[in-house]
N, C-alpha and C positions, 0 to 999 in steps of 0.2 A: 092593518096588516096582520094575516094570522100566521103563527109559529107553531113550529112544527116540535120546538122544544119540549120534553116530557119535565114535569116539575122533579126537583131532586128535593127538596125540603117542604113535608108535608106539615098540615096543622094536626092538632090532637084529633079531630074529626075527621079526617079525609084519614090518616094512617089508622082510625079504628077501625072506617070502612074497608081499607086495604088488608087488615087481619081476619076481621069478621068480629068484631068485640065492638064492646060495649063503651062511649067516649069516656063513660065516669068509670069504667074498669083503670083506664091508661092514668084520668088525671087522680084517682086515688092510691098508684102505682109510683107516682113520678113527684108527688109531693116533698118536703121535705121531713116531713114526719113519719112519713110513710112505713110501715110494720116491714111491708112486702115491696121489696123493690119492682119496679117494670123491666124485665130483662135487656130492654134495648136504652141506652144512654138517651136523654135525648137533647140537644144543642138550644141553647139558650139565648135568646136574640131581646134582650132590653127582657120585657116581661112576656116575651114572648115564647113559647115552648115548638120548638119545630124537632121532626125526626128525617134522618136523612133514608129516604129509600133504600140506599145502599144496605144501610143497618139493620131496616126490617127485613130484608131480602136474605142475609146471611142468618137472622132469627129464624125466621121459615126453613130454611134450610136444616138449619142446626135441629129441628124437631123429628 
């Protein structure tokens, strides 16, 4: 059965390709040591790092 749903929580690699960057730009951004934060929060599911489209969407804008 295919859906027609649009995914709302992307992985580090699908929201690179959604920006135009670089995957190890985002996971050297979102570290916890990290110098330079990544401007978009990103939701944290076990060890998993997802962003919510919504968040990227108002980043892009905010530019």
């Amino acid at each position: 059965m295919e859906s027609n749903l649009q995914k709302r929580l992307l992985s580090v690699e699908e929201a690179a390709v959604y920006l135009g960057i670089s995957p190890r730009t985002i996971y050297n951004q979102t570290g916890r040591k990290a110098k330079k934060k990544f401007p978009v929060k990103p939701k944290r599911i076990g060890k998993l790092v997802k962003f919510d489209l919504r968040d990227l969407d108002r980043y892009i804008e905010s530019l």
